[in-house]
C-alpha positions in Angstrom: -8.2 -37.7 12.9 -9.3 -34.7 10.6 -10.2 -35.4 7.3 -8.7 -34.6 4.0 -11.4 -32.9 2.7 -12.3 -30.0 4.2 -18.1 -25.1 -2.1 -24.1 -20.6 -6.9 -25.6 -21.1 -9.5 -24.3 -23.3 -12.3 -21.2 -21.8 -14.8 -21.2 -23.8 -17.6 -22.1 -21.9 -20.9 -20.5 -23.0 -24.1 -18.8 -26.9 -22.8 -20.2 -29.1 -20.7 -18.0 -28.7 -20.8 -12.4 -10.6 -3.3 -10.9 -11.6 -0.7 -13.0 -10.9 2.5 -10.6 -10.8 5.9 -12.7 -11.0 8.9 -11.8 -10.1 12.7 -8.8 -11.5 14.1 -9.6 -15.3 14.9 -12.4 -15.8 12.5 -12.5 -18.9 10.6 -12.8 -19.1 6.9 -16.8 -20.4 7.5 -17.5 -17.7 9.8 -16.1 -15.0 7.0 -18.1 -17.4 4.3 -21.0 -16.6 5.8 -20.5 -13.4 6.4 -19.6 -12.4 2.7 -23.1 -13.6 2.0 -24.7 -12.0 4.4 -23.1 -8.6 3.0 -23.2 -9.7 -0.9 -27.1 -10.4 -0.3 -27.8 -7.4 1.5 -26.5 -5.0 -1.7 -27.7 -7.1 -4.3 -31.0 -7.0 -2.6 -30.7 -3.0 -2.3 -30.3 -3.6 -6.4 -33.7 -5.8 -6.2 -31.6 -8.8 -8.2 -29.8 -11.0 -5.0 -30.9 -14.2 -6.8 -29.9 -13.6 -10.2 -26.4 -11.5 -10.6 -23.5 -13.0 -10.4 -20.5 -10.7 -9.2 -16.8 -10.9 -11.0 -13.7 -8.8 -10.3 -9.7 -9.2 -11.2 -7.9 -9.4 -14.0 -8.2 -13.3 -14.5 -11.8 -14.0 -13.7 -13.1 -11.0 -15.4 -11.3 -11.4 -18.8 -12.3 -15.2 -18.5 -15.1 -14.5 -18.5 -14.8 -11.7 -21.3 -14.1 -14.3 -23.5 -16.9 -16.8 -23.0 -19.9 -16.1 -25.5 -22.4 -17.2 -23.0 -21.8 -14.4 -20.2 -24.1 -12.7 -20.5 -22.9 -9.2 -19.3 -24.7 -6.7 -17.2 -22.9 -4.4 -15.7 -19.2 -3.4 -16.9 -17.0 -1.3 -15.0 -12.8 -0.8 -15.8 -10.8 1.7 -14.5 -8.7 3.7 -17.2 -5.6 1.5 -16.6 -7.4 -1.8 -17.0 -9.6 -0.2 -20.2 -6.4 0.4 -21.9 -4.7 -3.0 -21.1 -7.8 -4.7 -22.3 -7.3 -2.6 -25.6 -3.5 -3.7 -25.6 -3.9 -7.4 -25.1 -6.6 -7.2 -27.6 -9.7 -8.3 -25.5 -12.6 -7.6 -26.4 -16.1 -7.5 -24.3 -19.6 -7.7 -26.3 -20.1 -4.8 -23.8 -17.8 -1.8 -23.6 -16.7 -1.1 -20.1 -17.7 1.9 -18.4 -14.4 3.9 -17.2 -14.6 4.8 -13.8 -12.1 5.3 -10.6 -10.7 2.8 -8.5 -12.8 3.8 -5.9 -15.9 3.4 -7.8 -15.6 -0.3 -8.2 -13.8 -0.4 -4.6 -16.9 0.2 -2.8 -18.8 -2.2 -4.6 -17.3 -4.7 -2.6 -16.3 -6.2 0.7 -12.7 -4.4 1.8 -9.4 -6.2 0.5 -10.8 -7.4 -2.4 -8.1 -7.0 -5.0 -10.6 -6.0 -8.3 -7.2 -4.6 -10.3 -9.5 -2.4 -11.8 -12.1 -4.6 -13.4 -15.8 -5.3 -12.0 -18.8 -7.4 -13.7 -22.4 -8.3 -13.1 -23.8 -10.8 -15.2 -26.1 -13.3 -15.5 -25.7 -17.0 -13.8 -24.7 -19.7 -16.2 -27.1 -22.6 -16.5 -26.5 -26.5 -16.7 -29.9 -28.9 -17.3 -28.6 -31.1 -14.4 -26.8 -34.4 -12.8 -28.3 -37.2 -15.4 -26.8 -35.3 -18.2 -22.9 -34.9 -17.2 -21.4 -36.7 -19.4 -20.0 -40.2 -18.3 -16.2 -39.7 -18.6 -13.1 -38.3 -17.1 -13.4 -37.2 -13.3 -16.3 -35.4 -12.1 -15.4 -33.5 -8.0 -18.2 -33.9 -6.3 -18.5 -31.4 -2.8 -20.6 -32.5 0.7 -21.4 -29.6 2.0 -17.8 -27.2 1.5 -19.1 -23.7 2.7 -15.9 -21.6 2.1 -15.7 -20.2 -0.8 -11.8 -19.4 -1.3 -11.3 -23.5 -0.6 -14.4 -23.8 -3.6 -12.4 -21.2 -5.6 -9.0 -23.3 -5.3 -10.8 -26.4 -6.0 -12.2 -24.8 -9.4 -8.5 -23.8 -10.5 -7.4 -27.1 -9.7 -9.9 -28.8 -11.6 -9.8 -26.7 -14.4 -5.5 -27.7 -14.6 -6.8 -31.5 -14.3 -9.5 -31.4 -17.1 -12.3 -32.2 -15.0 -15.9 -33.2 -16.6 -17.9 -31.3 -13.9 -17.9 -30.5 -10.1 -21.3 -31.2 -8.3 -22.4 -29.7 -5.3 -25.3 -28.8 -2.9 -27.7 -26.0 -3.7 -27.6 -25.2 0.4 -24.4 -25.7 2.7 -22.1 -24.1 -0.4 -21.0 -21.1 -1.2 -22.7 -19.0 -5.0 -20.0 -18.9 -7.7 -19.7 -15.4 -7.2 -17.6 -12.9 -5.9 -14.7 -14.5 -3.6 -15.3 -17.9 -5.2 -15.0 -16.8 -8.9 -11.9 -14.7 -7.4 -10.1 -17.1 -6.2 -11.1 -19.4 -9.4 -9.1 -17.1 -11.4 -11.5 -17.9 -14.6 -12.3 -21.6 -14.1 -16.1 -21.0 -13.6 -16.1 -20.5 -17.4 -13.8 -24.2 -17.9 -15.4 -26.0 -15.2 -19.5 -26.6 -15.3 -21.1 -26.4 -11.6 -24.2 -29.2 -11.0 -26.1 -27.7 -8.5 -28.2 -30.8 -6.9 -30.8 -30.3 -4.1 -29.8 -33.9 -2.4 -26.7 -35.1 -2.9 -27.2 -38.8 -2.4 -29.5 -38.9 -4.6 -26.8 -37.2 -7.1 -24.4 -39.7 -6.2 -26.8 -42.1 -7.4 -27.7 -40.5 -10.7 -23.5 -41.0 -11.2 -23.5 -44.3 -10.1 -26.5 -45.2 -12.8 -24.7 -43.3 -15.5 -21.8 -45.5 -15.0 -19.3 -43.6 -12.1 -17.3 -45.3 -9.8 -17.7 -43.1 -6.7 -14.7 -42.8 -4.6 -15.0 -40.5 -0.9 -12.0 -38.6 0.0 -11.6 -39.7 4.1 -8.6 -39.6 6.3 -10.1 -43.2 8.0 -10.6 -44.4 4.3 -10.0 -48.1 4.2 -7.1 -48.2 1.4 -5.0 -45.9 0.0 -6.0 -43.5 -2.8 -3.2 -44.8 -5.3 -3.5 -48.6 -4.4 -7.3 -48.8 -5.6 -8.2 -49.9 -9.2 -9.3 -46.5 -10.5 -11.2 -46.3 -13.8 -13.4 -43.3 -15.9 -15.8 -42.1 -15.4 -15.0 -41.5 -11.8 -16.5 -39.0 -8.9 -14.1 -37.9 -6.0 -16.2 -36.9 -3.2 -14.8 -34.8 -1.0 -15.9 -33.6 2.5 -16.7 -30.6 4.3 -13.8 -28.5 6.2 -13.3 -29.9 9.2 -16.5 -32.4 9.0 -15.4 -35.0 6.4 -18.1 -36.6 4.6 -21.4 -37.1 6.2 -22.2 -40.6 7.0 -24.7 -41.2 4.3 -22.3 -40.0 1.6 -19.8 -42.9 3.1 -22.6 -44.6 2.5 -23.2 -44.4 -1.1 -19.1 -44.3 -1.9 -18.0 -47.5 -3.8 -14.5 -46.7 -1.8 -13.6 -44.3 1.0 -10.0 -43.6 0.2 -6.8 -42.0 2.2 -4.3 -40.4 1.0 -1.0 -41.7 2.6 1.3 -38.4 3.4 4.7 -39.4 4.8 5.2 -36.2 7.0 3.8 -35.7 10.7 0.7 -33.9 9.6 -1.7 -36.4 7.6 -4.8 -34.0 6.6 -5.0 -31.6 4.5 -7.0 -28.4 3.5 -9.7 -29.7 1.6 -8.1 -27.6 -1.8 -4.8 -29.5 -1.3 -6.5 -32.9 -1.0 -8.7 -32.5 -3.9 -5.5 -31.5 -5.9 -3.6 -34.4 -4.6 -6.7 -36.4 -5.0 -7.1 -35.2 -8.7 -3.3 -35.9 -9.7 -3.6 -39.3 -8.1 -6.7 -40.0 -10.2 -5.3 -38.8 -13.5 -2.1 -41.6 -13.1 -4.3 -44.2 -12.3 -7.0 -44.1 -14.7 
C-alpha cells in the first residue's frame, strides 16, 4: 500500500517564528532534480549557486517585501507590477528595477508564472533543531525531494500555525524558486530547520519534550484515535517511499489516516494537510 506521505536553506527571519513542466511522462522528482540542475548551472554562471535564493510572483515576492530580514539583492518589476506595488502601497527597502516581461522571463525555467516580479536575496538563517521552541506542531520531512509538494506543505502549514518544519540538508529540495512559488509567501511565516541527520533531529525533539508521530499508510492506529498532545512532530515520508525504516524507528506512533473512499493514499501535500487539521482538533 502507498504511503500517505509522499521538501534550502533556512527562511526564518523575524519569528521563530516557477513552475518547471518537464517532457511528457516525467515525474515530479525527475523535474525536481532537473530544476536544480538548471537553477545551479545559472547561479553558478553568477559565481553565488550557494548563497542566493530566487523569488518570483506576486504572492512570494511581496511576502517577502514585507519581511525586514530579506535581505534584497536583486529587484526586478515590470511596469505593471511597479505601479501595483505603488497602488497597494508596498513598499521594498530596495526599489525595483523596471524592466520587460521578458527580462525576468529568461531568468527562469519556461512556464514559470513571475506576474512581473523577480528577487535575489539572501538565504534566511535559523541557529538549529535544539532551539525550536517546544510548542504547537512542528512537520518534520524524510527525504521529500519535490519541491511543488514542499511548496504546498509550506502554505499549509503556514494556514495551521505551525512552530517549524524540519528537513534534510540532502534528499530536499532549496527554498527557492518553484518551492517558494508554490509557497505563495509562507517561507517568510514558516521557519525551515535544515538538519544534516534526521534521526538524530528527531531526537533533539524528543529531548525537548515532542511527541513524534510518523505519517504511514501501515500505521498501527488511526491518526484521530491517538492521544495527541503539544508540542508534537508529524513526520512525514518521502513521495512514493514512506518513511525510512529508522524514522519508524524513532516515531513514538506511526499513524494512518482512515479515508472512506476507494483510494487510501494520498499526495504527501494532502496528507500533511489532513494530518495537520487532525492534529489541531486533537491537541
Amino acid at each position: 500500500m502507498a504511503s500517505h506521505s509522499s521538501s534550502g536553506r533556512p527562511p526564518q527571519g523575524g519569528k521563530f517564528g516557477g513552475k518547471f513542466v518537464g517532457k511528457p511522462g516525467a515525474t515530479q522528482e525527475q523535474i525536481g532534480r532537473r530544476e536544480r540542475g538548471e537553477r545551479a548551472r545559472r547561479e553558478t554562471l553568477r559565481g553565488d549557486a550557494d548563497e542566493t535564493v530566487i523569488m518570483y510572483g506576486w504572492h512570494t515576492v511581496t511576502a517577502a517585501l514585507r519581511n525586514p530580514a530579506r535581505q534584497i539583492r536583486k529587484f526586478l518589476a515590470t511596469e505593471n507590477a511597479a505601479r501595483k506595488l505603488t497602488e497597494e502601497g508596498i513598499v521594498a527597502k530596495v526599489a525595483p528595477e523596471v524592466v520587460r516581461p521578458s527580462a525576468i522571463a529568461e531568468r527562469l525555467l519556461p512556464d514559470a508564472v513571475h506576474q512581473g516580479l523577480y528577487l535575489e536575496t539572501e538565504p534566511l538563517t535559523f541557529p538549529g533543531v535544539e532551539k525550536i521552541p517546544a510548542r504547537g506542531v512542528v512537520l518534520v520531512l524524510d527525504q521529500i525531494t519535490d519541491p511543488h509538494n514542499v511548496g504546498a506543505i509550506f502554505r499549509s502549514a503556514a494556514a495551521f500555525g505551525v512552530t517549524a518544519i524540519v528537513t534534510t540538508q540532502r534528499h530536499s529540495p532549496d527554498a527557492t524558486g518553484a518551492l517558494a512559488k508554490a509557497a505563495s509567501g509562507a517561507l517568510e511565516h514558516v521557519p525551515l530547520v535544515s538538519v544534516q541527520n534526521l534521526a538524530r533531529g528527531l531526537a533533539a525533539l524528543k529531548e525537548s519534550g515532542f511527541l513524534v508521530v510518523g505519517l504511514d499508510s501501515d500505521g498501527e492506529a488511526d491518526l484521530a484515535t491517538l492521544k495527541l498532545r503539544a508540542p508534537l512532530a508529524l513526520v512525514l515520508g518521502a513521495e512514493g517511499k514512506g518513511l525510512r525504516q529508522l524514522t519508524k524507528e524513532i516515531c513514538d506512533h506511526v499513524a494512518r489516516i482512515d479515508l472512506p473512499g476507494e483510494i487510501k493514499s494520498l499526495n504527501v501535500s494532502n496528507a500533511a494537510a489532513l494530518g495537520l487539521y487532525v492534529a489541531s482538533r486533537g491537541i
